[in-house]
C-alpha positions in Angstrom: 0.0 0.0 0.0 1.4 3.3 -0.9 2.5 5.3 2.0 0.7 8.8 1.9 3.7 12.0 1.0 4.0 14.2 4.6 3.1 17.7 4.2 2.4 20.2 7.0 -1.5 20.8 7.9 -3.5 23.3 6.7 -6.6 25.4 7.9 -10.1 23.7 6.5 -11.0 27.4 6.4 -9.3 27.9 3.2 -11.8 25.7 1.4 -15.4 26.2 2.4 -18.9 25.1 1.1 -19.8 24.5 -1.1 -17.0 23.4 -2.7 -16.3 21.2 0.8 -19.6 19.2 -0.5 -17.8 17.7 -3.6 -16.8 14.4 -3.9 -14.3 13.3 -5.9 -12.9 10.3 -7.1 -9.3 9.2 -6.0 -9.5 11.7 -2.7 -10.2 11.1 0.6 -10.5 13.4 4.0 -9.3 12.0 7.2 -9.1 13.4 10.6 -5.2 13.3 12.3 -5.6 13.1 16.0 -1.9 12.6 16.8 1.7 11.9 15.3 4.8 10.4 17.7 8.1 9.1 17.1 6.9 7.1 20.2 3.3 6.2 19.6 2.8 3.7 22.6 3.0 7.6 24.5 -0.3 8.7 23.0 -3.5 7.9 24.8 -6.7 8.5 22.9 -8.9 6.7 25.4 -10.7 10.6 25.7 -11.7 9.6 22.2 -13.5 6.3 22.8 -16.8 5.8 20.5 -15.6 8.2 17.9 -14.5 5.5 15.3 -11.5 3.1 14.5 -7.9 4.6 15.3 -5.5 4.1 12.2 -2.0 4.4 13.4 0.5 4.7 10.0 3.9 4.3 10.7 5.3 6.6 7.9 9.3 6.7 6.1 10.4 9.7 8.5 9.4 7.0 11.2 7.0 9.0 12.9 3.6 7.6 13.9 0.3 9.4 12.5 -2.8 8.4 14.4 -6.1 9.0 12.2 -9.7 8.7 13.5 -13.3 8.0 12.0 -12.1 6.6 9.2 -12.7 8.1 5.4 -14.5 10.9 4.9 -15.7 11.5 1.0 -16.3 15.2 1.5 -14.1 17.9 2.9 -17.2 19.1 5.2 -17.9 15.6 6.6 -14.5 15.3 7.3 -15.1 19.1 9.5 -17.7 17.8 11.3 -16.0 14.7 12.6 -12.9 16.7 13.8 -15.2 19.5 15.3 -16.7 16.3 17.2 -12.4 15.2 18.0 -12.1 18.8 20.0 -14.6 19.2 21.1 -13.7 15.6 23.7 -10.6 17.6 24.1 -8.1 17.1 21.1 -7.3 20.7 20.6 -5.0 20.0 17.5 -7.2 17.7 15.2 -7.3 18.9 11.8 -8.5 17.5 8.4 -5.6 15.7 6.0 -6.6 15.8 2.0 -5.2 12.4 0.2 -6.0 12.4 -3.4 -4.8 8.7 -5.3 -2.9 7.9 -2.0 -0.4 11.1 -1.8 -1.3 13.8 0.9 -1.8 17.2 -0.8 -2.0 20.5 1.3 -6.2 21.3 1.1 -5.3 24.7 0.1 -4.1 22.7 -3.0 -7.0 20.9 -3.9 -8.7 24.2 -5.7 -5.1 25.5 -7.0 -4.2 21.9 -8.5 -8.1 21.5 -10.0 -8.7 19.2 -7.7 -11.5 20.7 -6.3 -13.5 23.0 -9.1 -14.7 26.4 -8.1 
């Protein structure tokens, strides 16, 4: 399975409805919770009934911890991390992976991704 590229977060903000309603084939929203060099440190208990945790070891070696899943929609994706914070995971934000490579969201309009 190919290994998604690392790129830094972005702020959801910078793509809103309604182009956060498409869905397009090949891209996929999830929800990073958490990323360790160490991941048996992270405890997500806080997190219980929120959905499957997805721990992906990565090349740089660093552990990225994913929750809920796949979201097929940029606002879905929102709503689920909105759910992550507010049971007290200040940092959650939304990753973008289009045909398994991680793409900054603010990229997903600039690269045609997502169509204005």
């Amino acid at each position: 399975m190919n290994q998604p590229t690392v790129l830094e977060p972005v702020e959801t903000k910078e793509v809103k409805e309604p182009l956060g309603e498409q869905s397009i084939d090949g891209l996929i929203f999830k929800v990073q919770i958490a990323a360790y060099n160490l991941p048996r440190n992270y405890n997500y208990a806080r997190l219980k009934g929120l959905g499957e945790v997805e721990k992906n070891l990565l090349d740089d070696n660093i552990t990225r911890f994913t929750i809920g899943g796949s979201f097929k929609t940029l606002n879905l994706a929102n709503e689920h991390r909105d759910k992550v914070i507010a049971r007290g995971q200040d940092d959650a934000f939304v990753t973008a992976i289009y045909k398994g490579k991680r793409v900054y969201l603010k990229d997903l309009v600039a690269q045609g991704i997502i169509k204005e």
